[in-house]
KOLTORLO-206888 format. One record per residue (C-alpha): residue number from 1; residue in three letters; chain; x, y, z. Coordinates in nm, 3 decimals. Layout:
N
  nr rest kette    east   north      up
 NUM  ALA     A       X       Y       Z
...
***
This chain:
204
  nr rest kette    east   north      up
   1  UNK     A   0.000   0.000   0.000
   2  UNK     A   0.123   0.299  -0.069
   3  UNK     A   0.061   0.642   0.072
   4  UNK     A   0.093   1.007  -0.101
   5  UNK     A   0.213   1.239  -0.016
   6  UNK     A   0.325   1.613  -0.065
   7  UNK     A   0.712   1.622  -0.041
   8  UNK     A   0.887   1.826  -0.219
   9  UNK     A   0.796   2.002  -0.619
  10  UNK     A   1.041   1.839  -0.816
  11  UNK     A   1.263   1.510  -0.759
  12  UNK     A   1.546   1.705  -0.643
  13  UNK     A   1.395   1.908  -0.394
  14  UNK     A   1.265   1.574  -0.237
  15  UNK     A   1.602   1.399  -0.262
  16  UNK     A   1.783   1.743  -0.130
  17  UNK     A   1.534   1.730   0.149
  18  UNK     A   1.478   1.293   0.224
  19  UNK     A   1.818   1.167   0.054
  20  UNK     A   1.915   1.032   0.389
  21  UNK     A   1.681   1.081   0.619
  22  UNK     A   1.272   0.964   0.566
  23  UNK     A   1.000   1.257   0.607
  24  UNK     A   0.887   1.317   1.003
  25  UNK     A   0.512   1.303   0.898
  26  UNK     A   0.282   1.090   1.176
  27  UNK     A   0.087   0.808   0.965
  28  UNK     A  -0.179   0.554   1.099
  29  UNK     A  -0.258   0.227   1.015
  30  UNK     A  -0.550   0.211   0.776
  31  UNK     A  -0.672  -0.090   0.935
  32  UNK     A  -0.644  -0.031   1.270
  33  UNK     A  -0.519   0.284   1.345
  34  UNK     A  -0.222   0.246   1.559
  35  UNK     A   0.068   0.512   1.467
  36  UNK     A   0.322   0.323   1.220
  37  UNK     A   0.701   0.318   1.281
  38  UNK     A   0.990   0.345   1.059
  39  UNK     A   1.024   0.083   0.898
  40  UNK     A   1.380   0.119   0.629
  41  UNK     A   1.327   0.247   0.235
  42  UNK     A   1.422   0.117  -0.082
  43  UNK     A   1.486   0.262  -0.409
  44  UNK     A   1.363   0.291  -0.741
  45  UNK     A   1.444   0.481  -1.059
  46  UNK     A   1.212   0.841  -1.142
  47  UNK     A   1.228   0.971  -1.483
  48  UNK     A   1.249   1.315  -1.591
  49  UNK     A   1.198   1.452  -1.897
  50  UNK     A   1.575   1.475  -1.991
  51  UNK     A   1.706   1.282  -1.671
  52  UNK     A   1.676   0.933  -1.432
  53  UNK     A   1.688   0.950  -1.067
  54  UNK     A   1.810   0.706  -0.800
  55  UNK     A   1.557   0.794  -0.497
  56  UNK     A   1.504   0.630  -0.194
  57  UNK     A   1.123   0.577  -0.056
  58  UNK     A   1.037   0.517   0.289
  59  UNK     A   0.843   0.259   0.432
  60  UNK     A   0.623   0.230   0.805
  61  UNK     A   0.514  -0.080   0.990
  62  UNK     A   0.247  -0.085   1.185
  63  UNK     A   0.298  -0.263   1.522
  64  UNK     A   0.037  -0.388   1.606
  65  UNK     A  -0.128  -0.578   1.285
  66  UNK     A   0.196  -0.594   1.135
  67  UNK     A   0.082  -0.407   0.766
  68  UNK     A   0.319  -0.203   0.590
  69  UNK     A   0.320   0.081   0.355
  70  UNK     A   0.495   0.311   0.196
  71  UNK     A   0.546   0.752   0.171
  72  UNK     A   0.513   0.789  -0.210
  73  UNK     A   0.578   1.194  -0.291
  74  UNK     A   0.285   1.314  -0.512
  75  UNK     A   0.472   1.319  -0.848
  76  UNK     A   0.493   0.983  -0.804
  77  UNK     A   0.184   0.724  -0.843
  78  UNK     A   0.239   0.346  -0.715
  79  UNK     A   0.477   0.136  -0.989
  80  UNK     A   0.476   0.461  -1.239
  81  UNK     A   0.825   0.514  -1.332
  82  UNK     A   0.772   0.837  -1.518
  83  UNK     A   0.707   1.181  -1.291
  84  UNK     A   0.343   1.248  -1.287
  85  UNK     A   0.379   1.585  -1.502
  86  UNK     A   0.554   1.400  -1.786
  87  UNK     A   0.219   1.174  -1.790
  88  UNK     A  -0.005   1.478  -1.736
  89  UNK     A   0.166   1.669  -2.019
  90  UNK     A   0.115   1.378  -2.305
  91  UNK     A  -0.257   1.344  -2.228
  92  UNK     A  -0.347   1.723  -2.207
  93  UNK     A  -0.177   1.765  -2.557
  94  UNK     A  -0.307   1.404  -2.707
  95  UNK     A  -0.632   1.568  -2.552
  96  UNK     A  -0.603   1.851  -2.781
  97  UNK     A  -0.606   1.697  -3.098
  98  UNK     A  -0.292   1.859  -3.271
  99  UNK     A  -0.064   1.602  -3.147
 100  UNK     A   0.038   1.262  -3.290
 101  UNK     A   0.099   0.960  -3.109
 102  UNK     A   0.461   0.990  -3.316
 103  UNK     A   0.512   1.320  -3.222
 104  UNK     A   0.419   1.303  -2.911
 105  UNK     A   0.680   0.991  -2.816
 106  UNK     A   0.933   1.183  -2.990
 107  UNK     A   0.852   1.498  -2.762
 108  UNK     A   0.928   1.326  -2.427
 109  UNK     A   1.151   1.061  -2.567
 110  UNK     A   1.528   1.176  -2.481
 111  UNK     A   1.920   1.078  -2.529
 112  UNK     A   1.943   0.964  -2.155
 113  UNK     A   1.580   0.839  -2.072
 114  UNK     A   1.547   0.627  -2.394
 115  UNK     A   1.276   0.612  -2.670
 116  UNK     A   0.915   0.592  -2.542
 117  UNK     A   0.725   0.395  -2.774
 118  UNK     A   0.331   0.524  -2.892
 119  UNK     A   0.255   0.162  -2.720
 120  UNK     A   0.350   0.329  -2.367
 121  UNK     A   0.164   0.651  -2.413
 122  UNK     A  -0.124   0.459  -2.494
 123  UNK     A  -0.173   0.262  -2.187
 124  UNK     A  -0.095   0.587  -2.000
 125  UNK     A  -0.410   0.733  -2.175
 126  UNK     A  -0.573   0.398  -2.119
 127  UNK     A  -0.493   0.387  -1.727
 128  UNK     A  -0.626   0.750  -1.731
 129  UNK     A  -0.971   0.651  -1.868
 130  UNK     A  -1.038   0.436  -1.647
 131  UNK     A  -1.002   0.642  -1.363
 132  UNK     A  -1.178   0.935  -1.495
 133  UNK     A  -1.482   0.847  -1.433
 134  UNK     A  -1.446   0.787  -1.080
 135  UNK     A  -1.233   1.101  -1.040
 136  UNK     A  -1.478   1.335  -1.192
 137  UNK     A  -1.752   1.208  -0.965
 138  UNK     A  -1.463   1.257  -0.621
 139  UNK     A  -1.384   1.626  -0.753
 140  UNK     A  -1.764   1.752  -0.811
 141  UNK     A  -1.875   1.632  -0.467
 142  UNK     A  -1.497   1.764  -0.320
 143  UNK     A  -1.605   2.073  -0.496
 144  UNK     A  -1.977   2.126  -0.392
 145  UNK     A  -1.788   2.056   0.003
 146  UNK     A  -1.586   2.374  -0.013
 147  UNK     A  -1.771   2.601  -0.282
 148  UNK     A  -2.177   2.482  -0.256
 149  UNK     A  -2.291   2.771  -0.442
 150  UNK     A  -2.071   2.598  -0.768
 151  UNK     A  -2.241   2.504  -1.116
 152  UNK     A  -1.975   2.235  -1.119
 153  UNK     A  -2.131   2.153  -1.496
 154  UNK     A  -2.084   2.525  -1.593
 155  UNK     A  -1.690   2.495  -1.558
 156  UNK     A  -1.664   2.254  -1.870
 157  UNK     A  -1.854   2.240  -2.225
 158  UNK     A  -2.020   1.953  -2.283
 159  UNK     A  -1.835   1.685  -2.468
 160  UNK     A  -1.938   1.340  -2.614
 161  UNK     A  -1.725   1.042  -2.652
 162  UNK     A  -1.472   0.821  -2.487
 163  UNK     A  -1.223   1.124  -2.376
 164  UNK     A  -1.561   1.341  -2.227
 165  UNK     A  -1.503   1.225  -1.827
 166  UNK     A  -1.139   1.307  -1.875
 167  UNK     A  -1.174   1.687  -2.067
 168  UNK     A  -1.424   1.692  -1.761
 169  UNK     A  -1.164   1.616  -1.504
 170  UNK     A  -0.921   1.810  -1.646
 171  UNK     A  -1.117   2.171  -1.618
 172  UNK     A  -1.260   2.073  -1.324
 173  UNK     A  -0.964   1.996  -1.175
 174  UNK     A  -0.771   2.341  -1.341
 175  UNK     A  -1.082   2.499  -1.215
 176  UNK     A  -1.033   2.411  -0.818
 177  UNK     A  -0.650   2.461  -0.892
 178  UNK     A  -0.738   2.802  -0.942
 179  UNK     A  -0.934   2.857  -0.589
 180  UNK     A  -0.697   2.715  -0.367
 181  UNK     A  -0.326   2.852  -0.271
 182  UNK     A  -0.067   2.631  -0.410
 183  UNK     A   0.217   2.672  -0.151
 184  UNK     A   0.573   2.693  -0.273
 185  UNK     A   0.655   2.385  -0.232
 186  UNK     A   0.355   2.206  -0.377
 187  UNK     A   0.389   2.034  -0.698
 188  UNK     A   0.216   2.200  -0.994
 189  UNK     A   0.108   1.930  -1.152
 190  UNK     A  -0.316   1.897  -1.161
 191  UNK     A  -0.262   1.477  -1.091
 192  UNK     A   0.007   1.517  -0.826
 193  UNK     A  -0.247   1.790  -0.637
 194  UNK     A  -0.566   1.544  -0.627
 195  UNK     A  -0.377   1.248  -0.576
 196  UNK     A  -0.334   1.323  -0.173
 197  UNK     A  -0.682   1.457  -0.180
 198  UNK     A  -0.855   1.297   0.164
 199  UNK     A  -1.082   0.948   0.048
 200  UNK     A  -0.948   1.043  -0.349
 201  UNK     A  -0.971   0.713  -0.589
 202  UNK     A  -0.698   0.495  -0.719
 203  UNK     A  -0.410   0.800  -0.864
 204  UNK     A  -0.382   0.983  -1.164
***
């Protein structure tokens, strides 16, 4: 299980800040509650547009039922090697309609990362259908929470198709951006925001 949250904008603030030493947040079990303990890291590679990264993330243990989990910063999601951004940044421009699949592998394809195929980009649009749905649904009720007086339905035109709950997440989502104060050291990214969003779905 893994848990998200914000650390850091970019990889290297996070590694400047947790290189060595794991984040001093409090985290409770989610099955029983008790406050988890350190509990070691490991590491995996994060890719940038132009660069790879070798970055440790921690893990907790809860003692009393024995469950683990670990602190995944937000422009991460679970077994996603590329940053969240790099993902975000394909689909709003495949979303657009002036990009190719070609084009847009080429685009975040580099010398040191290696050659992303159209095959990967696909399943990234893929993964971010299926969630959609489900995320649209999270954001309009987050929404009507914090802003009841919101036409949630008047922040997007109506679209048709398979791509519609996604264009609606995506304006949505810029849309509630826009009304809260992103702090300095909050990622910009729209996925890496809603991803630590309190009872959010699976992540962007």
């Amino acid at each position: 299980m893994s848990i998200i949250l914000s650390l850091g904008r970019t990889v290297q603030a996070y590694l400047r800040q947790y290189g060595e030493h794991g984040p001093g947040v409090v985290v409770h079990c989610g099955r029983c509650g008790c406050g988890m303990q350190r509990h070691g890291r490991y590491w995996r590679w994060v890719v940038m547009p132009r660069r790879m990264y070798h970055m440790p993330v921690y893990r907790r243990r809860c003692p009393q039922c024995k469950g683990t989990c670990s602190l995944l910063p937000d422009f991460l999601r679970p077994y996603a090697r590329f940053v969240t951004l790099v993902r975000e940044g394909v689909l709003r421009r495949r979303l657009r309609g002036r990009w190719s699949w070609g084009a847009l592998a080429e685009k975040a394809s580099s010398f040191t990362v290696g050659l992303l195929s159209e095959k990967t980009l696909r399943r990234w649009l893929a993964g971010a259908r299926q969630v959609a749905g489900a995320w649209g649904q999270f954001l309009a009720q987050y929404i009507l929470q914090g802003w009841p007086a919101t036409d949630v339905f008047s922040l997007t035109r109506r679209r048709d198709g398979v791509d519609a709950a996604l264009h609606f997440l995506l304006e949505v989502g810029d849309w509630y951006r826009r009304q809260v104060v992103v702090q300095a050291g909050q990622h910009p990214g729209l996925f890496a925001a809603l991803n630590h969003l309190v009872g959010a779905p699976p992540p962007l």
